[in-house]
N, C-alpha and C positions, 0 to 999 in steps of 0.2 A: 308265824303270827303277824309278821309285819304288814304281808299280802294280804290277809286278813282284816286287817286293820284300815289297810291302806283302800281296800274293794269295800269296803263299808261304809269308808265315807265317800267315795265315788259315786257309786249309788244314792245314799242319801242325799247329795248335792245333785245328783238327777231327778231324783223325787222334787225337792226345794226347787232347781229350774224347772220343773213340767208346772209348780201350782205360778212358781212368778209368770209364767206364762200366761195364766187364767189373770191373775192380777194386773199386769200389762194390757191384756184386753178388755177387762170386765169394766177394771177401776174408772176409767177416764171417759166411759160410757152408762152415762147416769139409767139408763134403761134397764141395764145387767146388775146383777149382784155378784160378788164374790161368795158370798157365804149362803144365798137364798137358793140361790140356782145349782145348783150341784153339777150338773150333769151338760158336759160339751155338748156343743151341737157344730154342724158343717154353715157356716158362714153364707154359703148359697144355696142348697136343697136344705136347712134348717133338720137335717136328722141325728136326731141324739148319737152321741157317740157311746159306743156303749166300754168296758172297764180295758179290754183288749185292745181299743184303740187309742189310750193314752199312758199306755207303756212307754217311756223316757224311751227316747231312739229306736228302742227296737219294733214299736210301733211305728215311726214313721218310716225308717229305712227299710224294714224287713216285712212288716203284715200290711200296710199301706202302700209303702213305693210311692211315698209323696202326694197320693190321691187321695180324694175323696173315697170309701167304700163305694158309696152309692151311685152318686154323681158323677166321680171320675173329677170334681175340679182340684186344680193343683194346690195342694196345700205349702204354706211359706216356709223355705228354707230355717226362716228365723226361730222357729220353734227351736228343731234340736239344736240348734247354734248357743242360741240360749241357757238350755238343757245341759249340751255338754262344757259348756264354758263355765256355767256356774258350778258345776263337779270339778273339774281341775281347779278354779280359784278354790274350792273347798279344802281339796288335796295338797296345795300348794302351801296353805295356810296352817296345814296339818304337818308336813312334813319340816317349814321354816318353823316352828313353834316347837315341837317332838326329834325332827331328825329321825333317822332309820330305827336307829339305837329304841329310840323313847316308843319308835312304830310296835315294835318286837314286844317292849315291855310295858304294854298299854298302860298298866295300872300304878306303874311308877310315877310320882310327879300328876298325880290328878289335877292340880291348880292349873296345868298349861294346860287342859280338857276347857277348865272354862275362860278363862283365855279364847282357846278357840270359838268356844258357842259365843262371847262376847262378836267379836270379830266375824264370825258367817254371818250372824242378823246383821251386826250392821252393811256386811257386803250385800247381801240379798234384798237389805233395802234398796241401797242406793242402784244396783241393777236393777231396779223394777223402776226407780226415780228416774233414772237416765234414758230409760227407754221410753217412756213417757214422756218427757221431755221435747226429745228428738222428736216424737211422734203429733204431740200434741202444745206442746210448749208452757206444758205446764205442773207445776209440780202438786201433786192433790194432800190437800192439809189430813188426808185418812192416813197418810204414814209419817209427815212430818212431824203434825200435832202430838201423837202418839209418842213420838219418839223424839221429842223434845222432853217429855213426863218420863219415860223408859231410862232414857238413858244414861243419869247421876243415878237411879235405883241401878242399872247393871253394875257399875263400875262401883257403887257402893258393896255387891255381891262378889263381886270379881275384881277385888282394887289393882291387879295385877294387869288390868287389862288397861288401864292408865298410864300411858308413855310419860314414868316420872314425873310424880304430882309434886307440885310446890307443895314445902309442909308449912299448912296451915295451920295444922295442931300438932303441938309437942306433945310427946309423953309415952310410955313404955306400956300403955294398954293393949291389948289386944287387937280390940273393938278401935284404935286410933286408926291405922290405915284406913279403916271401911268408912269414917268420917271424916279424914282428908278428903278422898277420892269424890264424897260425895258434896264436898263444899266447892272442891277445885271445877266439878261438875256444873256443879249452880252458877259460878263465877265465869265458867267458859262460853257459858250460853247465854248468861247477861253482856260478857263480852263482846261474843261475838255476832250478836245480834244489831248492839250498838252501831258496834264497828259500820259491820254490813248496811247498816240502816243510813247512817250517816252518809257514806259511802254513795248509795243511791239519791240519797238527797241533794248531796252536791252536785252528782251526775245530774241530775234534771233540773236542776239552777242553770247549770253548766250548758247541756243542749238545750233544755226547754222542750224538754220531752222525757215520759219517763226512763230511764237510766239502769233501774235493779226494778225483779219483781219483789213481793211481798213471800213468793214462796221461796227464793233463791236465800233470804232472809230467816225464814223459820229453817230452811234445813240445816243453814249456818250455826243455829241457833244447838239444834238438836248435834250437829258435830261438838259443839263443846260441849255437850254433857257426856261426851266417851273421855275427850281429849283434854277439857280444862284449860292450862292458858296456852298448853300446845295447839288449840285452833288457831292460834294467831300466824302460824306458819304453814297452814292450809289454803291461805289466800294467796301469799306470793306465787306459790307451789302451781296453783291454780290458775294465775293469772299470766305464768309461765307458759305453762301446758295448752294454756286456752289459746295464745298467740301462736306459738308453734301449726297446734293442730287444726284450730280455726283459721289460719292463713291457708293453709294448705288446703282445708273443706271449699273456702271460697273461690281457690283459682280452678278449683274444679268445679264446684256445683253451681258459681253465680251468685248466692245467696249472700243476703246482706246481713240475714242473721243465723246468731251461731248461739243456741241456749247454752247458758254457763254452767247449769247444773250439772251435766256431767263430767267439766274439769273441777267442780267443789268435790265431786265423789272420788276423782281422781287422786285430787291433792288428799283428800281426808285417809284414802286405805295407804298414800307415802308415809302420811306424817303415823298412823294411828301403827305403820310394822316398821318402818325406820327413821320417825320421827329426832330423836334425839342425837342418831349415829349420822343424818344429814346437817343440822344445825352443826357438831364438831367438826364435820369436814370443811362447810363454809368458815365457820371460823378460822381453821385454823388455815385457810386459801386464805382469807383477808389480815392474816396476822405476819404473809410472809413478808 
């Protein structure tokens, strides 16, 4: 059962990377639709692709060979990269959350199921945000705005999926978790907006030029409606990770800009699956 289990969400997280793939392309090209357009087409001969050619991997490895049908032009590696990278983060997420044990006994411990579904949107966003990004440099307010609204409702649905919410409210109801979760929610993302907003404002007092965008700011915003006032340790996290890897982007590619959105997506999946187990470990480094 555990293979079972385990090739189920493989799959479906190929399914989830083949449409971020359409999201990636369609999104940031105000021409295309996601939702109107249905149906691929070949980028240079413009010929629909029909349901066989957008088989997760095994359309492009095995009935394609990287081509066009038609045309013959080379289609982008980045597809199934995409495809299978968001299945294993899928897998990954399933198996830290469940372990083999909980793989076997699907239906033991449901609450970590959603848990999981919390934690794949939000990764599947920020995969489609960062590629975008990189690509375009810009984060599109059709997933952030969304998921600034979304996300104190999930964590209100799934309060479990809140990396230990500050108790805002006392009391031995039921129904209290799901109204923690969704105020620490509210407050994460009035936070972290601020935060971020300030932030950029200084920075462009500072250079005299602007410093943060306006999208780098609502996605901020929508991480604290997962995480609450644990957003506040998605930034260092972030601005960590940004130096490291954007140093290193630069002595290879020359480029003098590095979009930060996908070290916010970075720091957000640290802080949102070992959020509180990283915070103890620095303390207890700074207590020695």
């Amino acid at each position: 059962m555990g293979y079972v289990v385990l090739g189920f969400v493989l799959v479906f997280g190929l399914f989830v990377g083949s449409f971020l793939n359409v999201v990636i392309y369609r999104l940031p090209r105000e021409c295309l639709s996601v939702v109107k357009q249905t149906r691929s087409r070949c980028p240079r001969c413009g010929v629909q692709l029909g349901w066989y050619d957008n088989i997760p991997l095994v359309s492009f490895l095995i009935l394609l060979r990287g081509r066009c049908r038609r045309c013959k032009a080379p289609i982008s590696w980045r597809y199934p990269l995409i495809e299978g990278f968001t299945a294993l983060v899928f897998a990954g997420l399933a198996w830290r959350l469940r372990g083999w044990e909980g793989l076997e006994y699907p239906f033991i411990n449901p609450e970590s199921w959603g848990v999981w579904g919390v934690q794949v949107t939000v990764v599947a966003s920020l995969i489609a945000l960062s590629v975008i990004d990189m690509d375009f440099r810009i984060l599109p307010d059709a997933i952030t705005l969304p998921g600034i609204v979304l996300a104190p409702l999930m964590v209100f649905l799934v309060p479990a999926a809140m990396p230990a919410p500050y108790a805002l409210i006392e009391g031995g109801s039921a129904w209290a978790p799901r109204w923690n979760a969704l105020l620490n929610g509210l407050v994460g993302e009035a936070l972290a907006a601020g935060v971020l907003w300030m932030i950029g404002w200084l920075g462009s007092k500072a250079f005299r030029k602007p410093a943060m965008g306006l999208g780098d700011v609502k996605l901020y915003a929508a991480m604290g409606g997962v995480l609450g006032l644990w957003v506040l340790l998605v930034l260092p996290l972030a601005s960590i990770l940004g130096s490291v890897i954007g140093l290193a982007v630069l002595l290879v590619k020359k480029d003098h800009y590095v979009p930060f959105g996908p070290f916010l997506a970075l720091g957000m999946v640290v802080t949102m699956t070992d959020g509180p187990r990283i915070l103890e470990v620095v303390l207890q480094y700074l207590g020695r």
